[in-house]
C-alpha positions as CSV (number, residue, x, y, z in Angstrom):
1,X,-0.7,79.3,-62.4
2,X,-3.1,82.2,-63.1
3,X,-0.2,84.8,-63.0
4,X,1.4,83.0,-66.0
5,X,-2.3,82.4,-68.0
6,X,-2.7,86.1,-68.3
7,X,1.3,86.9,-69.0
8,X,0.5,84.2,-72.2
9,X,-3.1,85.8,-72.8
10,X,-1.2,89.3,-73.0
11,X,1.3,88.0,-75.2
12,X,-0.6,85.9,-77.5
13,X,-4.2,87.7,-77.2
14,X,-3.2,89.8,-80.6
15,X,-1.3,87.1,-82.2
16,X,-4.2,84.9,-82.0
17,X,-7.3,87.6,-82.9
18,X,-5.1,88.1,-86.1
19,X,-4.6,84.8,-87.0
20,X,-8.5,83.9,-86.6
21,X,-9.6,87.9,-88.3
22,X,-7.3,86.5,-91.3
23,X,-9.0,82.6,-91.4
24,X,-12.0,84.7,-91.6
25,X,-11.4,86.9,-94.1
26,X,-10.3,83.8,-96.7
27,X,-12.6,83.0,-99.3
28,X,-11.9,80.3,-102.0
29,X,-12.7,80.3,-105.5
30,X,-16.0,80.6,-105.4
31,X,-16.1,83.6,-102.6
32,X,-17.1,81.3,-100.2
33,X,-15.3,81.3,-96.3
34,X,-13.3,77.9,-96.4
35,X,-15.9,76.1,-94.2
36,X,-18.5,76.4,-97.2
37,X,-16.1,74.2,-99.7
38,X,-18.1,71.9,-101.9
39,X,-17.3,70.0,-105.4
40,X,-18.5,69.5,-108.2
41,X,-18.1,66.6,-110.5
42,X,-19.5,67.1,-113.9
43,X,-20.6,70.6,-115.4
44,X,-20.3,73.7,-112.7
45,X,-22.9,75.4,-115.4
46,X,-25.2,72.8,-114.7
47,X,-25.3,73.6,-110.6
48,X,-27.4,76.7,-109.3
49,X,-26.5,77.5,-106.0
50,X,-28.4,80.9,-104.0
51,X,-25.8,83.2,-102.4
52,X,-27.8,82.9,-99.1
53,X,-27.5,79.2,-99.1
54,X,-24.6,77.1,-97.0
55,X,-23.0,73.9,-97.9
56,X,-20.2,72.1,-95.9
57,X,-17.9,70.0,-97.9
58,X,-21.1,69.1,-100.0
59,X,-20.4,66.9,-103.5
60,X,-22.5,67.6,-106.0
61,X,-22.7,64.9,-109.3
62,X,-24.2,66.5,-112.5
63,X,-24.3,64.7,-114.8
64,X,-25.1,64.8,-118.7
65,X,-27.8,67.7,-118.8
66,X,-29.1,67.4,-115.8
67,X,-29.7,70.4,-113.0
68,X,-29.0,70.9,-109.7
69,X,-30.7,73.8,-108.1
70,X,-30.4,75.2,-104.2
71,X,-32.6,77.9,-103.8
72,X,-33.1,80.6,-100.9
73,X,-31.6,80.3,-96.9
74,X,-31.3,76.3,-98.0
75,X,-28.2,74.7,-95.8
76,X,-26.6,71.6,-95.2
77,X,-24.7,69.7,-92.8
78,X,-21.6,68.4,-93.9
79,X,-20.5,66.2,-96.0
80,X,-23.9,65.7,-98.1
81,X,-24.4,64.4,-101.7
82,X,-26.3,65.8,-104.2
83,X,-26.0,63.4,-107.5
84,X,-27.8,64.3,-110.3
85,X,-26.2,61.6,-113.3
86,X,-26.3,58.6,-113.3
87,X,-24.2,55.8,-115.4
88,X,-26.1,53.5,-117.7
89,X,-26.4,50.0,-116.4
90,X,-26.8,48.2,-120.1
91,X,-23.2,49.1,-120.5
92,X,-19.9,47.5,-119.2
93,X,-16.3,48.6,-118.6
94,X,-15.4,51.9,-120.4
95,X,-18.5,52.5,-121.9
96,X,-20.3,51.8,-118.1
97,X,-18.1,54.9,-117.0
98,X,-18.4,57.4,-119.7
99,X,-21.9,56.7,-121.0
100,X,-24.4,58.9,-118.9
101,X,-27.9,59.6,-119.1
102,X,-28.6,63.1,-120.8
103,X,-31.4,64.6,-119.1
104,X,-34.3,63.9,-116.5
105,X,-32.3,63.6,-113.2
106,X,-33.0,66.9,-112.0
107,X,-32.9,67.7,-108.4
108,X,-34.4,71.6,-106.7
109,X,-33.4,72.2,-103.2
110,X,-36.2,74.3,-102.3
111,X,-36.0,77.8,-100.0
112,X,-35.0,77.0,-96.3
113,X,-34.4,73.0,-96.6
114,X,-32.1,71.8,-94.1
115,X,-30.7,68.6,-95.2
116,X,-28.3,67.4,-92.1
117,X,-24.8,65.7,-92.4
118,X,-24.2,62.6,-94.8
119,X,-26.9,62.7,-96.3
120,X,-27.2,61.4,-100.1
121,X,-29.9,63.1,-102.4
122,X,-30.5,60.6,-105.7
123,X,-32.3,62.6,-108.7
124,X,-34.9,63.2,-109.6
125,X,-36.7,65.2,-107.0
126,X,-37.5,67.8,-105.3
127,X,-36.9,68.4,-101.2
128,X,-39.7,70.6,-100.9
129,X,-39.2,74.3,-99.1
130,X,-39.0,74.4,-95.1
131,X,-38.4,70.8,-95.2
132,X,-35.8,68.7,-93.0
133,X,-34.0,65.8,-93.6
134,X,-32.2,63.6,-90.7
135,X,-28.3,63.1,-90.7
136,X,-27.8,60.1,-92.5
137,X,-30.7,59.7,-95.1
138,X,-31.2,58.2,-98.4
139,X,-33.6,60.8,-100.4
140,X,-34.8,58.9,-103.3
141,X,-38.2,61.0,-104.1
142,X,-39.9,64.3,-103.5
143,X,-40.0,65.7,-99.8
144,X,-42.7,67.7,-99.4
145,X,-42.6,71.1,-97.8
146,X,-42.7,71.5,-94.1
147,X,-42.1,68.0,-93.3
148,X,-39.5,66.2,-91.7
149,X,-38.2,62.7,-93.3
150,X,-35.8,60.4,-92.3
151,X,-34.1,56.8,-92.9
152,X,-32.5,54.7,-96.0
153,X,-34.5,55.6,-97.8
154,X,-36.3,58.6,-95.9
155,X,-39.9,58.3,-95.3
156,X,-41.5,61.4,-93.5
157,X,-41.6,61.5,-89.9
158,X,-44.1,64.3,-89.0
159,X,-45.0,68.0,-90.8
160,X,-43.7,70.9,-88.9
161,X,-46.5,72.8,-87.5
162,X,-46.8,77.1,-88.4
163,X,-45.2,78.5,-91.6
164,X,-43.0,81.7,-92.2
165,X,-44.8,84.6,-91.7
166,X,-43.8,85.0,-95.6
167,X,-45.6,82.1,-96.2
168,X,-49.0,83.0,-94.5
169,X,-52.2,83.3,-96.6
């Protein structure tokens, strides 16, 4: 059995490093490697995303004139959702799903926030920098930095102890 597992490693070992140097080398439309994919439902001019930053398969709702904002070394697990709109309540059927409120659901996504998979951000707020929140969590209001929250909806757990050294004063 080893004879034949190095004859198929020789004869598939360059097949196989070009077929992952080419997965590699893909970038979709917004120069990003395929793993980083995320949409956007609303207005893309409404969303700031840092080039250092790292979303997987992350949704992002903007809505009306709203901002999104993901600053510096910021990253999230996958499948997270950032929604900045929401619909007006007072209305019904048609009007419900077109109607949205203009302005005030801003959401910033400070430097080096690590928000973990499935989690759902609801605007306003702010997820302060350094901060971490747990797979699964509902943020509803500000995070403040260097903290750790968690739960529907997430409630901090404990503050992380030391800083950056860029953050020393």
């Amino acid at each position: 059995m080893s004879v034949l597992n190095r004859v198929l490693g020789k004869l598939l070992r360059g097949n196989v490093e070009e077929l992952v140097a080419e997965a590699l080398a893909k970038k979709d439309a917004n120069g990003a490697p395929p793993s980083y994919h995320y949409r956007v439902h609303g207005n893309p001019a409404c969303l700031d995303i840092h080039p250092t930053a790292i979303l997987n398969d992350a949704l992002f709702n903007v809505g009306g004139e709203s901002r999104i904002t993901i600053k510096e070394y910021a990253f999230f697990g996958h499948q997270v959702a950032v929604l900045a709109g929401v619909h007006d309540v007072n209305k019904f059927g048609r009007e419900r799903q077109t109607t949205l409120v203009r302005a005030g659901r801003d959401v910033v996504i400070e430097e080096g926030a690590w928000l973990a998979s499935h989690v759902l951000v609801l605007g306003p707020c702010v997820i302060g920098a350094h901060s971490v929140v747990a797979g699964g969590s509902l943020v509803m209001n500000d995070v403040e930095p260097f903290t750790i929250v968690a739960g529907r909806p997430a409630k901090m757990v404990r503050r992380i102890e030391g800083r950056p050294a860029s953050d020393q004063r």
